[in-house]
C-alpha positions in Angstrom: -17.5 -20.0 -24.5 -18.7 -23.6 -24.7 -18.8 -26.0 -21.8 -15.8 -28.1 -22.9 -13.5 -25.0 -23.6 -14.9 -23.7 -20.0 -14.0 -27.7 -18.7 -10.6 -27.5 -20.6 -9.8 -23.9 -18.8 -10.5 -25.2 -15.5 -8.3 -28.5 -15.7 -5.6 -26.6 -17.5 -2.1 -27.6 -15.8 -0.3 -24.8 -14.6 3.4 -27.0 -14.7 4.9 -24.4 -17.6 4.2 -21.6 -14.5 6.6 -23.8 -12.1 9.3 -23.3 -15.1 11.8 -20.8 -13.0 12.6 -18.3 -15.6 16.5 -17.6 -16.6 19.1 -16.4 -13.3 20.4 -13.7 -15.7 16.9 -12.0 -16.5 16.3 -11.8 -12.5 19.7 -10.1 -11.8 19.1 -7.9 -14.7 15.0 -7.1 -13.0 16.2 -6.6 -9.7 18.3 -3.8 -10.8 16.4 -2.3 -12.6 13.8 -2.6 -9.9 16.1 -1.6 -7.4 17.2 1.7 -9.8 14.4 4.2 -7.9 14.7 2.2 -4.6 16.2 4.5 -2.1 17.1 3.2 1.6 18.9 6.3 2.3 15.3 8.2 1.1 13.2 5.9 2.6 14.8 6.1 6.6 14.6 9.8 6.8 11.1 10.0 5.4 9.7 7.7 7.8 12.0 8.9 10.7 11.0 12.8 10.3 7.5 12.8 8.3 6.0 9.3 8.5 6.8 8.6 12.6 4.9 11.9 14.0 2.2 11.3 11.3 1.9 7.9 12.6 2.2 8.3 16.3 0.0 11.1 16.7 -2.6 10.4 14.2 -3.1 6.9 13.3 -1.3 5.6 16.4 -0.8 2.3 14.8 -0.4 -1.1 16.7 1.1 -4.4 15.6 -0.3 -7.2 17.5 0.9 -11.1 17.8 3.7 -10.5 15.5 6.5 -11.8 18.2 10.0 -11.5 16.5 9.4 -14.4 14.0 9.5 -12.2 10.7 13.4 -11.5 11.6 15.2 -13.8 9.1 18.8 -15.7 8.7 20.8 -14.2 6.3 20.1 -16.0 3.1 16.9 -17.5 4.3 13.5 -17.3 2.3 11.4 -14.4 2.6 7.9 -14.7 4.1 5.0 -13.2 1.9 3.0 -10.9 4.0 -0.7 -10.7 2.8 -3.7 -8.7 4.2 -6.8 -6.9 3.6 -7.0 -3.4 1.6 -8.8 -0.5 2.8 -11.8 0.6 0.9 -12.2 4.0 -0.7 -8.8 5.9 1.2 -5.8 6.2 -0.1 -3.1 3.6 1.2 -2.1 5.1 4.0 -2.9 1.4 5.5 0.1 0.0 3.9 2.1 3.3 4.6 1.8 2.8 8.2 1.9 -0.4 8.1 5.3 -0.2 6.2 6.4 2.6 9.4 5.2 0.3 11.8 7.6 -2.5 10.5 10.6 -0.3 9.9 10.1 0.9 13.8 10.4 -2.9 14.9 13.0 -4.1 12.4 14.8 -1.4 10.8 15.3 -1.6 6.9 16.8 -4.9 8.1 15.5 -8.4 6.6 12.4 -8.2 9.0 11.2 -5.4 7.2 9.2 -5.9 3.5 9.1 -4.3 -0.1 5.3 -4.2 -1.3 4.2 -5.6 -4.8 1.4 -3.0 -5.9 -0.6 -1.8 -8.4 0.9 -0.6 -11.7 -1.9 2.1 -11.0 -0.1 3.5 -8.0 3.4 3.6 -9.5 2.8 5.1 -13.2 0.4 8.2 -12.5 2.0 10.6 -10.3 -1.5 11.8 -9.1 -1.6 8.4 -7.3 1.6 9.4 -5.3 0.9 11.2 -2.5 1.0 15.3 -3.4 2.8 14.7 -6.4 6.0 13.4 -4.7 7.5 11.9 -7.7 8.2 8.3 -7.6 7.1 8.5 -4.0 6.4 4.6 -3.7 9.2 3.5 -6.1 11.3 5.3 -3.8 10.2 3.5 -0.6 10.7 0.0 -2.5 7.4 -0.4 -4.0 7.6 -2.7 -6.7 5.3 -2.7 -9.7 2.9 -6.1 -9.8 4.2 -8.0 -12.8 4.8 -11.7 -13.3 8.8 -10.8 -13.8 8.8 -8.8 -10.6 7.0 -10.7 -8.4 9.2 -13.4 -9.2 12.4 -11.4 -9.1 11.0 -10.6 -5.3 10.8 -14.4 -4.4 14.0 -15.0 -5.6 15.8 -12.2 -3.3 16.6 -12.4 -0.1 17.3 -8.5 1.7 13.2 -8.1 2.3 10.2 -9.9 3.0 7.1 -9.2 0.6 4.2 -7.6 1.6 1.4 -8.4 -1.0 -2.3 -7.2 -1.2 -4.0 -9.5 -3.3 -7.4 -7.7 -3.3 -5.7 -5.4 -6.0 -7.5 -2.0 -7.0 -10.8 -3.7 -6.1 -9.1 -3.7 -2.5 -9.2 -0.1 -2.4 -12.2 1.0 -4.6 -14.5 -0.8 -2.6 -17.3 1.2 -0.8 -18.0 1.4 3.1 -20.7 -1.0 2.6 -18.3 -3.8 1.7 -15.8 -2.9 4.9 -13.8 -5.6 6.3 -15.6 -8.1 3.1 -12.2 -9.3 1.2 -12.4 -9.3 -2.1 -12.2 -11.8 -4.8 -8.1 -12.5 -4.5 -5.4 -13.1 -7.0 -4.2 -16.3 -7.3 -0.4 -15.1 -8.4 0.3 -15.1 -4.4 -0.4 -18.5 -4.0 1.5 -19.5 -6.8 4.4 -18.6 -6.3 4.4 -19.2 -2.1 3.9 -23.0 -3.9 6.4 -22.5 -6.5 9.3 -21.2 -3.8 7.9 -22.6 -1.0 7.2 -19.4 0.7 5.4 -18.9 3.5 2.4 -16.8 4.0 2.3 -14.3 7.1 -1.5 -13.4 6.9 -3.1 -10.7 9.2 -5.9 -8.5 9.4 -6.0 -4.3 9.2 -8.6 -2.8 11.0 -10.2 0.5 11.0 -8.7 1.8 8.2 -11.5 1.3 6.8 -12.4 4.7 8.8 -9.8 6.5 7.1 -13.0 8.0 4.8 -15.8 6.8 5.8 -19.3 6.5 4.4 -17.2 6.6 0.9 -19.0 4.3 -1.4 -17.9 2.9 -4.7 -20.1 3.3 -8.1 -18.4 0.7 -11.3 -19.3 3.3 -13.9 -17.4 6.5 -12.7 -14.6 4.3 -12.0 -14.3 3.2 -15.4 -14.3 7.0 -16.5 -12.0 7.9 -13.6 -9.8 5.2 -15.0 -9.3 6.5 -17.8 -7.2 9.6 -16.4 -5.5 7.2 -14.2 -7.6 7.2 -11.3 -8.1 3.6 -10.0 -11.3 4.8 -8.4 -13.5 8.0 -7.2 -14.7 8.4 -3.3 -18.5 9.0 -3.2 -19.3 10.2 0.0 -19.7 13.1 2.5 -16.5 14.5 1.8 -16.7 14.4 -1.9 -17.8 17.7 -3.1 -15.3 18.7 -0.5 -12.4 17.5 -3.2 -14.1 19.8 -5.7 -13.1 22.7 -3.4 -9.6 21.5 -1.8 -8.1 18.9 -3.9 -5.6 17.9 -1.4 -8.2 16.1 0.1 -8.2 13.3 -2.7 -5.5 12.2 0.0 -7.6 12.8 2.9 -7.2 10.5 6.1 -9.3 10.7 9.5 -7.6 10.0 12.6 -8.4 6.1 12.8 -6.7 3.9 15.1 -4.9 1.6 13.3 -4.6 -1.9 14.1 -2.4 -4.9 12.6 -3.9 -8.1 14.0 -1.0 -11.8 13.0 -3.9 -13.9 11.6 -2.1 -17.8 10.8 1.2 -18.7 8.8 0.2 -20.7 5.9 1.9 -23.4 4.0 0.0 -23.8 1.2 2.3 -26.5 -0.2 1.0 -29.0 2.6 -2.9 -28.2 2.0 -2.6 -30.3 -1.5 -3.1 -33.8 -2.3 -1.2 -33.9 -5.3 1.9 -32.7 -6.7 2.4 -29.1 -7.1 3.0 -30.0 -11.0 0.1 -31.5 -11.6 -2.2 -28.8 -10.3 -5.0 -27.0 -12.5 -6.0 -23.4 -12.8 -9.3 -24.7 -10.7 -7.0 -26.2 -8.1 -5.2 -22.9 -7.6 -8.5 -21.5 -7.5 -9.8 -23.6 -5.0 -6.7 -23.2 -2.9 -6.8 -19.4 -2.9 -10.4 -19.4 -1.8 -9.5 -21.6 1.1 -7.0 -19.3 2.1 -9.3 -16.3 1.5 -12.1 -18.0 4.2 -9.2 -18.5 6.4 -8.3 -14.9 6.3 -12.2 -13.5 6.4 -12.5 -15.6 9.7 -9.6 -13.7 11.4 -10.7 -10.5 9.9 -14.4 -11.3 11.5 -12.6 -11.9 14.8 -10.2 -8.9 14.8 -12.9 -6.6 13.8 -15.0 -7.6 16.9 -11.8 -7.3 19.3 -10.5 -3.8 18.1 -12.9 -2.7 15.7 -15.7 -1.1 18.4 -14.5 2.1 18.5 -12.1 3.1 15.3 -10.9 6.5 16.2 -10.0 6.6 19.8 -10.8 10.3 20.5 -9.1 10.2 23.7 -6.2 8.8 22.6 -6.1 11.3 20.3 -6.0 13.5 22.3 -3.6 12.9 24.6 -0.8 12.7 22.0 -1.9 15.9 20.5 -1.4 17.4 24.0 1.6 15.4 24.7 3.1 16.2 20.9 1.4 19.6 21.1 5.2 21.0 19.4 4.5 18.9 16.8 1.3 20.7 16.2 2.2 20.6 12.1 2.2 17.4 11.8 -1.6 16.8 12.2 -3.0 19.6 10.5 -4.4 17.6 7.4 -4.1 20.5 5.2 -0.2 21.0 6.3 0.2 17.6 4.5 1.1 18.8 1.3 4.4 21.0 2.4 5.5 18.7 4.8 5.7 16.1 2.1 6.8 18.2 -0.8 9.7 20.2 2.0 10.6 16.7 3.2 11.7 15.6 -0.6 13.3 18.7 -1.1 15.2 18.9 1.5 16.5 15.0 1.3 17.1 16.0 -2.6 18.7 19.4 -1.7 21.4 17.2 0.6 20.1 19.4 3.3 18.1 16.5 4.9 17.1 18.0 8.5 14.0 17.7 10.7 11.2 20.6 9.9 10.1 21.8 13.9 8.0 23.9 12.3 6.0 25.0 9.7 5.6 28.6 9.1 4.9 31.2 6.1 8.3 31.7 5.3 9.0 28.1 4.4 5.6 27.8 2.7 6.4 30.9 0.4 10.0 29.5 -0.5 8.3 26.1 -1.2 6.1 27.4 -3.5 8.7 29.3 -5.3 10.4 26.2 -5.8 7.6 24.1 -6.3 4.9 26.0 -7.4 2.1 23.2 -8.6 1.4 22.7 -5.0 -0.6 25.6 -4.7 -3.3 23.8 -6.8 -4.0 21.7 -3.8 -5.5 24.9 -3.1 -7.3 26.0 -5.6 -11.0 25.1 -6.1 -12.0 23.8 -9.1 -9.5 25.1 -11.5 -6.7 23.1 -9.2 -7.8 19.9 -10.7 -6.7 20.6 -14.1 -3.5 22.0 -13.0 -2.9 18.7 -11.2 -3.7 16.2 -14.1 -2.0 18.4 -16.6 1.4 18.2 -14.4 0.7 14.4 -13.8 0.5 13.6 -17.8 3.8 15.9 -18.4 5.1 13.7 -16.1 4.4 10.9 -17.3 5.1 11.8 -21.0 8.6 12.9 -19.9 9.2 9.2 -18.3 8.0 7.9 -21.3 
């Protein structure tokens, strides 16, 4: 590319993307993105599976939130945007999604994520091959159309990480080092006038550790709709229990309120007249903003990331909830948890025994490949493209 058409990209006016698009097409989107969203689905998995999950093993913390996120009816939602954490699966934003629903309810305090197509159209990506498992809990796919839809609602606040897939795929030796960020978060917070919540996640970058990222077997692993591939000390571990693809050590979550941002008052020009290197230069600002207040929570609650006496002490004080945090329980829990809900027998599970792991497998047999070494993994990506050929 020459250095005019390189000049002519940079200065290119973005006023066509400040063109709201049609009220009928949004009505018509948020149905259809509402069509998997479950409420009903949503409360009693996070009441019976999520809540122990959370309290005993992540013990998650929100801190400097106050009571600010709760909304009047028909106000504007508030975009909530944070760091990813690298090489885990998003248990961050799952617990982060708990801690929210414990403060607020599935009330307008409470927030619908925008994630990656990735996450939502390969059901390897959700977790033990719960079908639809993020759809359900009012994940929204990141498109233009959707995001938009999202700002134009008013039930749910958004809760957006803009790192994307390069969030989560990157290794342990780029922990708590955000990413380069989309700019489609800024836009439209300047397009709605929608503020930004920002605050920082920390150890969950201990999830799975020592987990480092290499660009050319991600590339391969994307190709069977993998986003990326762990390589670490528990890798050749996934070779003999593949259930530990969604593998999660017992850090101690924190949620740190960084700043509310109003993007709209850092410009000195009209919003219409800004340029693709304007929006740039915004979203960088806003990304040193947000590195600053990671630095910062890192050094208050980042020294020691799992807590092992904490840990402890709920295990002994849940000790009847001993299921719950045996890792390799996961898998039944989650797949008896859907069934049940889908079986309109929703109930709580007190325990976990061989009886209700042989009638699961009866019903659901592909779970069992979590078990098998080596030859699960096929078993698993050939149900995941059936899937996703029968959606199609």
């Amino acid at each position: 590319m020459s250095g005019e058409n390189k000049k002519n990209e940079g200065s290119y006016s973005l006023r066509r993307f400040f063109t709201s698009t049609d009220s009928s097409v949004i009505e018509e989107n948020f149905r259809k993105i509402n069509s998997d969203f479950s409420p009903a689905y949503t409360k009693y998995i996070l009441d019976e599976l999520i809540k122990p999950i959370n309290d005993i093993w992540f013990r998650s913390e929100m801190v400097g939130f106050g009571d600010f996120l709760i909304r009047e009816e028909g106000e504007k939602p508030y975009m909530l945007v944070t760091n990813h954490s690298g090489m885990a699966f998003p248990w961050d934003a799952i617990t982060f999604s708990y801690k929210l629903y414990e403060k607020y309810g599935l009330t307008q305090g409470a927030a619908r994520a925008i994630i990656a197509p990735a996450l939502t159209e390969n059901l390897f990506m959700n977790p033990f091959l719960i079908s639809s498992l993020w759809k359900k809990f009012g994940g929204v796919p990141a498109t233009y159309l959707n995001f938009e839809t999202m700002m134009r609602q008013r039930d749910y606040n958004i809760l957006i990480y803009p790192e994307g897939i390069e969030g989560i795929g990157k290794g342990f030796n780029h922990r708590y080092q955000l990413q380069n960020m989309r700019t489609s978060f800024v836009r439209m917070s300047l397009k709605y006038k929608c503020e930004i919540i920002t605050f920082s996640t920390i150890n969950a970058e201990y999830i799975n550790p020592f987990a480092y990222s290499w660009p050319w077997l991600n590339r391969k692993a994307r190709k069977l709709g993998i986003p990326f591939v762990p390589v670490g000390p528990m890798t050749l571990l996934l070779f003999v229990q593949p259930w530990m693809f969604y593998i999660a050590l017992p850090a101690k979550i924190y949620f740190v309120f960084g700043r509310r941002i109003r993007p709209w008052e850092m410009l000195d020009k009209p919003v219409e007249d800004l340029t693709n290197s304007d929006l740039r230069n915004l979203t960088s600002t806003i990304r040193q903003q947000m590195q600053e207040d990671l630095d910062d929570a890192r050094r208050k609650y980042g020294k020691n990331p799992y807590r092992w006496g904490s840990l402890f002490r709920e295990a002994i004080r849940n000790r009847k909830k001993l299921h719950y945090f045996m890792l390799m329980n996961w898998p039944f829990l989650f797949s008896e948890y859907d069934r049940l809900y889908h079986s309109g027998n929703p109930k709580t599970i007190h325990q976990l025994n061989v009886f209700t792991v042989i009638k699961l497998l009866i019903k659901k047999p592909v779970i069992l490949a979590f078990f098998l070494p080596v030859i699960g993994w096929p078993i698993i990506f050939l149900r995941s493209w059936w899937e996703a050929k029968k959606k199609s």
